[in-house]
N, C-alpha and C positions, 0 to 999 in steps of 0.2 A: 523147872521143866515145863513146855506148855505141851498141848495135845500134839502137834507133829512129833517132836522129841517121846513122846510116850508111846506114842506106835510104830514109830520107826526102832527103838530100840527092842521090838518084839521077833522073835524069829518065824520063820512060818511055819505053820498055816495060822498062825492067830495074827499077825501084819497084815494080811490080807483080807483075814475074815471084818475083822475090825474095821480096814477100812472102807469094806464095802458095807457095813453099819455106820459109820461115818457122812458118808454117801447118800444112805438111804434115808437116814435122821433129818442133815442137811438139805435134802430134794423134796421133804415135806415141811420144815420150817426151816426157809434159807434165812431167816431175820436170827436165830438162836445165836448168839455167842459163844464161842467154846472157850470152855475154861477148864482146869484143875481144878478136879472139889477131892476132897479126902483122897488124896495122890492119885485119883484118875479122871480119865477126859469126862467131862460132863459136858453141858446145853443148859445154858440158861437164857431165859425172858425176864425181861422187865424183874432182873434181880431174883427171880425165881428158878430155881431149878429145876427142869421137867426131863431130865434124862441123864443117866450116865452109863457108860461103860468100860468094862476091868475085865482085865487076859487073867488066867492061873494056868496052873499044869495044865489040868486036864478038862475043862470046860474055860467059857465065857459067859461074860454074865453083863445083861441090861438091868440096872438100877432105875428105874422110876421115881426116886426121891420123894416115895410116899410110900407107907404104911400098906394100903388100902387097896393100890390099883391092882397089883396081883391078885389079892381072895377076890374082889371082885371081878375078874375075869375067869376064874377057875377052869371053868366048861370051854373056853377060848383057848387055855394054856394043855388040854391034853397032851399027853405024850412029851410033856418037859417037864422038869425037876424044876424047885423054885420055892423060895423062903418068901418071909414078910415082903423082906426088900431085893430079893436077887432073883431076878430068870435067868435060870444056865442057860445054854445051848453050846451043841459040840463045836471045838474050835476051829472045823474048816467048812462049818455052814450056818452063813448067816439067817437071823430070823428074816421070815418072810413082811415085806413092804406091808402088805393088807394087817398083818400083827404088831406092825411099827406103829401105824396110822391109830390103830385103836389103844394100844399104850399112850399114846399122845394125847388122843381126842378124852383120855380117861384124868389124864394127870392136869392138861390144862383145864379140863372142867372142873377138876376140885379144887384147882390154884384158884380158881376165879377169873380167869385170864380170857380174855374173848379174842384166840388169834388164830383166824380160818390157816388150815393146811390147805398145801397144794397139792395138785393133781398130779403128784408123783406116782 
């Protein structure tokens, strides 16, 4: 299965929500590669992975593919639910862009990765 196949077999509202995280991912690092990482759509750089995203029942969840970036955004993540590795959010509203970008700017800073976002 590759990432169209992964969200195209979702029903709505998480196909939709999805893809407009898809969208928003790709419109600030259009160089990421999508792949399947641990049976869901991820992003990866230069072999590193700096994002993924996975439908369930009853939320969505953005992966970080680190430990860290979450606690440390805590103050950032009000009003969402969210473990080490998973920010929910409900499945027919995506996170907002300004909270994509700094998920990013958080994960590729500790990848070691020096790869400007765009002005999505």
């Amino acid at each position: 299965m590759d990432v169209d196949g992964y969200i195209s077999g979702l029903g709505l509202p998480q196909r939709a929500t999805l893809q407009q995280m898809r969208s928003r991912i790709l419109g600030l690092v259009p160089q990421a590669e999508q792949v399947i990482s641990y049976q869901v759509p991820g992003f990866r750089i230069e072999r590193t992975m700096i994002a993924g995203l996975a439908a369930f029942t009853r939320h969505l969840s953005y992966l970080p593919h680190s430990g860290s970036v979450l606690p440390a955004m805590s103050e950032q993540l009000a009003g969402y639910t969210y473990t080490k590795s998973a920010l929910h959010f409900p499945l027919d509203e995506p996170l907002p862009t300004p909270l994509i970008r700094r998920l990013l700017e958080l994960r590729l800073q500790q990848a070691g990765l020096a790869v400007p976002l765009t002005e999505h």
